[in-house]
Each structure stands twice: as C-alpha cells, then as structure tokens.
C-alpha positions as CSV (number, residue, x, y, z in Angstrom):
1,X,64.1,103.8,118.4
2,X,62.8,103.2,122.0
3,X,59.9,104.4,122.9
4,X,61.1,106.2,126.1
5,X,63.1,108.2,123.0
6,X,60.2,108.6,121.0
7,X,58.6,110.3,123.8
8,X,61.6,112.8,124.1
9,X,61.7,114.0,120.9
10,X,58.1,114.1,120.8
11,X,57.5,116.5,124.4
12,X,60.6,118.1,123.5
13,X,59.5,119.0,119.7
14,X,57.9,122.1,120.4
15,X,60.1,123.5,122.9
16,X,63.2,122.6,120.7
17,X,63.0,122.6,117.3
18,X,65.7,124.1,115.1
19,X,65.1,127.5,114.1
20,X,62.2,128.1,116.2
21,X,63.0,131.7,118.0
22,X,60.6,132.3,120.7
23,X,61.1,133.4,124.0
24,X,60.0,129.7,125.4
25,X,62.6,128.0,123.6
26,X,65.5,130.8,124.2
27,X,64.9,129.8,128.0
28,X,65.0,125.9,127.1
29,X,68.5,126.2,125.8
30,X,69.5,128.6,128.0
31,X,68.4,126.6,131.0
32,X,70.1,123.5,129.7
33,X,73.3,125.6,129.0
34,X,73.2,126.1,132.7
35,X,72.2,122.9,133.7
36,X,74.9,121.2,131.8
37,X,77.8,122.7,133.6
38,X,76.2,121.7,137.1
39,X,76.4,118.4,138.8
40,X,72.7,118.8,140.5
41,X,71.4,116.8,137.2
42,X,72.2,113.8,139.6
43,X,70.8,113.7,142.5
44,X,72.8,111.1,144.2
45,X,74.7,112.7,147.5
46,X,78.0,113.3,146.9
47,X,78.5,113.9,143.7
48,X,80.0,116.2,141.9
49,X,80.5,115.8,138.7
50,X,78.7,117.4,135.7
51,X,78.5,116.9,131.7
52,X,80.7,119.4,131.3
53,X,83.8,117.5,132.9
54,X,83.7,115.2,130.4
55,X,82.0,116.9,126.8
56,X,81.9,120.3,125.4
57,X,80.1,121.8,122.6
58,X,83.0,122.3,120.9
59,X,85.8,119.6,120.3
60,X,88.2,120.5,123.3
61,X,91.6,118.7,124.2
62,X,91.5,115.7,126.7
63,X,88.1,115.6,127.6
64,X,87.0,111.9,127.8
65,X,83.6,112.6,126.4
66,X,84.3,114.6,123.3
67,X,82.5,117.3,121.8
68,X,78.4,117.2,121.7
69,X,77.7,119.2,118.8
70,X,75.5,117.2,116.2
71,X,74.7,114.9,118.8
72,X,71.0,114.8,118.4
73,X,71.6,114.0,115.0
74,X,73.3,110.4,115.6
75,X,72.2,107.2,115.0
76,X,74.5,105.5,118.1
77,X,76.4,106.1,120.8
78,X,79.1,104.8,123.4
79,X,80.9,103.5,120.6
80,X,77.7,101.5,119.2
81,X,76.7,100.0,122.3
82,X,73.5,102.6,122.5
83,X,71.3,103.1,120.3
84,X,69.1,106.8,121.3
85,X,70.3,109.8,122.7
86,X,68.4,109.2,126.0
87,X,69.9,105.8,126.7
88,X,73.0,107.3,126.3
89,X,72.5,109.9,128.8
90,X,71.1,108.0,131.4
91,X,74.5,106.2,130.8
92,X,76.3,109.1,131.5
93,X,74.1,110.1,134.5
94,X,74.4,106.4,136.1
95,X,78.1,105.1,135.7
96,X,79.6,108.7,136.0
97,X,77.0,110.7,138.2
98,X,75.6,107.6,140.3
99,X,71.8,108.4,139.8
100,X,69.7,105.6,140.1
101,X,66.8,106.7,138.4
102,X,66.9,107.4,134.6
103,X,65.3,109.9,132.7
104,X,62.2,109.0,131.1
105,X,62.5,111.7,128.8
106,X,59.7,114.0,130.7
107,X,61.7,115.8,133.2
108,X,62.0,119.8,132.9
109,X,66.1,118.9,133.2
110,X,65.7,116.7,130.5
111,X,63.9,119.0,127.9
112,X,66.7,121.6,128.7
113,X,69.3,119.6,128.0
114,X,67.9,118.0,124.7
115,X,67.4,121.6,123.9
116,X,70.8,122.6,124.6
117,X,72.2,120.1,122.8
118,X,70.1,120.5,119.4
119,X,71.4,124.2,119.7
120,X,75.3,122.7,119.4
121,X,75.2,122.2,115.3
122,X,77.5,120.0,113.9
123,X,79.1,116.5,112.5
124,X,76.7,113.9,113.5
125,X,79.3,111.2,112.8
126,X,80.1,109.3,116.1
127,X,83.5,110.3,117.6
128,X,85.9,107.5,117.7
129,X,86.9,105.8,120.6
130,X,89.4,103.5,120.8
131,X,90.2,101.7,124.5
132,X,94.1,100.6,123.6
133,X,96.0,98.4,125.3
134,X,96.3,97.4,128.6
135,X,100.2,97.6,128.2
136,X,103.4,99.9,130.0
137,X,104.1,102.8,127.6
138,X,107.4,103.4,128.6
139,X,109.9,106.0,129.9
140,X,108.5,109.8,129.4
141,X,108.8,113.1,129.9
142,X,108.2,114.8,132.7
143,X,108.2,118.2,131.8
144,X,105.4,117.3,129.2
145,X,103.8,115.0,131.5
146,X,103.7,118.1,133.7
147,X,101.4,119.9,131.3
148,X,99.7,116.7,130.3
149,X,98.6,115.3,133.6
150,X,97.2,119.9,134.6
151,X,95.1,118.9,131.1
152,X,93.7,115.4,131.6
153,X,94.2,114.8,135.4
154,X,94.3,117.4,137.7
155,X,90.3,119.3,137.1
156,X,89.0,115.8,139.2
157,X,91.9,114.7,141.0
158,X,93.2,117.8,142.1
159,X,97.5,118.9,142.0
160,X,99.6,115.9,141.5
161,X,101.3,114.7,145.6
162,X,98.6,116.4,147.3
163,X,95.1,116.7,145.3
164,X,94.8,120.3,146.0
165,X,91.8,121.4,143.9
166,X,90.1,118.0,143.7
167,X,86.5,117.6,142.3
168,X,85.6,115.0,144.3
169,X,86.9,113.9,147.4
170,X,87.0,109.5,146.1
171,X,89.2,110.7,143.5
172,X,92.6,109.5,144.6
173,X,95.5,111.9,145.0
174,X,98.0,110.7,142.7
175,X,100.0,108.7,142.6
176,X,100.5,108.0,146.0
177,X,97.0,107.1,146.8
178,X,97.0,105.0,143.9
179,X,100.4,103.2,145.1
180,X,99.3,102.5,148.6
181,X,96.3,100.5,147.5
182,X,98.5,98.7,145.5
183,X,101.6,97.5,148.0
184,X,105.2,96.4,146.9
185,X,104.4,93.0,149.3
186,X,101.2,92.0,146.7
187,X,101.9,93.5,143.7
188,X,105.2,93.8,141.6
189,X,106.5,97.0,140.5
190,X,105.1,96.6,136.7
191,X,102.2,95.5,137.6
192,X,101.6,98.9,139.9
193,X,102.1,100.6,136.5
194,X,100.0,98.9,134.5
195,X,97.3,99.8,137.6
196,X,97.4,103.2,136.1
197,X,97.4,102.2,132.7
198,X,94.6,100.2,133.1
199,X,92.4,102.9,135.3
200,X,93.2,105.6,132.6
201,X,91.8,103.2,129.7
202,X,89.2,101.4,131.5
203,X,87.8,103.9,133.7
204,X,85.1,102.6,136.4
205,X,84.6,99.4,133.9
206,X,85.5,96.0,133.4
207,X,85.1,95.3,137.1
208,X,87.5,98.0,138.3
209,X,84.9,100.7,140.2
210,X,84.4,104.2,140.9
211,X,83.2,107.3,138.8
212,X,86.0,107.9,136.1
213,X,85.6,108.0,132.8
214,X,88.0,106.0,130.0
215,X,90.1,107.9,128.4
216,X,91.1,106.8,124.7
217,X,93.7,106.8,122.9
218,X,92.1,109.4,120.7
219,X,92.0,111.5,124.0
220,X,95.1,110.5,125.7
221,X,97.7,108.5,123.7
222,X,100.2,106.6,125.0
223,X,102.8,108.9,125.0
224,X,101.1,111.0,126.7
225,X,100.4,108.4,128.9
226,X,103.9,107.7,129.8
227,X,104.5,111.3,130.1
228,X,102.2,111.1,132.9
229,X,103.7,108.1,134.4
230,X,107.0,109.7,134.2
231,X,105.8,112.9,135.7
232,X,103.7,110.8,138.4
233,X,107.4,109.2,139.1
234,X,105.4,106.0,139.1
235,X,108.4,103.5,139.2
C-alpha cells in the first residue's frame, strides 16, 4: 500500500470507522453523500461531471462505473491496474473530471467521500470489466435501442439529433456530430461505425480523447450496442 493511502485510512480512521455513531462521523458520510453527486470535487472549469454519473452505491443498469459498495474493502482496482482506493480515485478525478491535482488523502472532500463509501457495505470482489472487441455488431433494433441509448447515452449527451439535456456541452450530439468529424470523403462507411464502436468501448483511451468513460460489455453488450447503432441510424 502507498503511503499517500496509508495516510487516508490513517486521518480518515477516526472520522470513519464502521460502527462508530457519533454525530462527527454522521456528518462525514452525510457530507460525502452530498459531495458524491456534485461535480465541484473537480475543480477544473468546465466540468461537470460527478461520481455519481458513472457509480452508485447500489449495482444500477448501464452505469460505466459499477456499484461502490464494498469498495474500501478491495485489494485493486480499474481492472488491476491500481492498486489503493486513492489511486484509483484520483483516476477517476483526472481522466473523467480533468483535475490536475490529486488528492493526497488530506482534503476535507476526501475524508467525506472515504467515509461515504465505507458506509456502502458490500461484495469487495472487483467488478468485472471486460473492453470487447473493436468490431460492427450488426443490424439492431431500434425500438430497443430507443430505450437503450435514454439508459446509457442520453444523461451526458443529451436527446438523440439534438442533445437536448446534455451534461456537458464537448459531449457530441449524436450521431450527427459524431458523423461530421468523421466525413464520407476520408473515412468509409464501416469504418464511421466502428468510430462508435470504438468510442463506446474505449472511452477517452487508447489515444482517442475527451472525458467519456468505457463502457463494457458487462455494461453495455453488443446487442445492445447495435441497438444503438440501429436507433442512432448510423449507416
């Protein structure tokens, strides 16, 4: 354990711990509570996303993040590639939030959330996350992409043809954003689908930018996917 984790668990024992019922440590998971649901954990201008567009504390349907509960209770996180609870937020808080500066563990935002979090009880056993295939799902449906797509698309990039709603305003109103950055004259017509494909699995990595998160195929799967698609009338 690093010891910029150490020092979290440590500063964050007494206000924290499990059981303990004082009025102090009420107000630390009931701040976090709060805090988790606002995007001002970041203070990077512009943005507007918060941990609760991506996790909830209980397992919820087609949010990239999964469920939190049991989470201070894991060994690693993003799939393995982090090993401490903090590292792992200050993942979440630089690739999705765009804060340059990480947590140290010390901040009054930071002892909320931990104790927030330690309040969520549950299966400490990392979520699966599988990236999938960078390949064309196929033909759909669009009524069921319909529903799909208001699930797993439309709380960031807003009502499908016009992004009514949006979160954020650099999330692309889909598809035809999406298309026009990707022309007929430079790109063939699969290769504008597997665009999509590739944004929905890959997120803002592997090279490709911005602030969304992957979605897996435990999230999202591939049918679903080309429900979207087919919905999207992506040709």
């Amino acid at each position: 354990m690093s010891r910029a984790s150490v020092l979290l668990l440590g500063a964050l024992a007494l206000a924290s711990c499990s059981g303990d019922t004082t009025t102090e440590t009420r107000s630390a998971v009931e701040h976090g509570e709060v805090l988790f649901t606002q995007p001002e954990l970041s203070p990077a201008p512009g943005n507007e996303l918060a941990c609760s567009d991506c996790h909830a504390a209980e397992p919820a349907p087609y949010l990239s993040g999964g469920s939190l509960a049991g989470a201070t209770s894991r060994t690693t996180f993003w799939s393995g590639q982090e090993l401490t609870l903090l590292g792992a937020i200050n993942h979440c808080r630089y690739y999705f939030m765009l804060a340059d500066e990480p947590w140290t563990g010390q901040e009054v935002e930071a002892r909320a959330i931990y104790a927030y979090l330690e309040s969520m009880t549950g299966d400490a056993s990392p979520a699966s996350f599988t990236i999938g295939d960078v390949v064309d799902p196929g033909p759909g449906s669009a009524d069921r992409g319909k529903a799909v797509y208001r699930g797993a698309c439309e709380s960031c990039h807003g009502a499908a043809k016009t992004g009514l709603g949006a979160k954020t305003p650099t999330a692309p109103i889909l598809p035809d954003e999406t298309l026009a950055q990707h022309p007929l004259d430079e790109y063939t017509v699969e290769e504008r689908r597997l665009v999509f494909v590739e944004k929905t699995r890959h997120g803002t990595f592997f090279g490709y930018g911005g602030q969304m998160p992957p979605l897996s195929v435990e999230v999202l799967s591939d049918a679903e996917l080309a429900d979207i698609l087919t919905y999207l009338e992506v040709p």
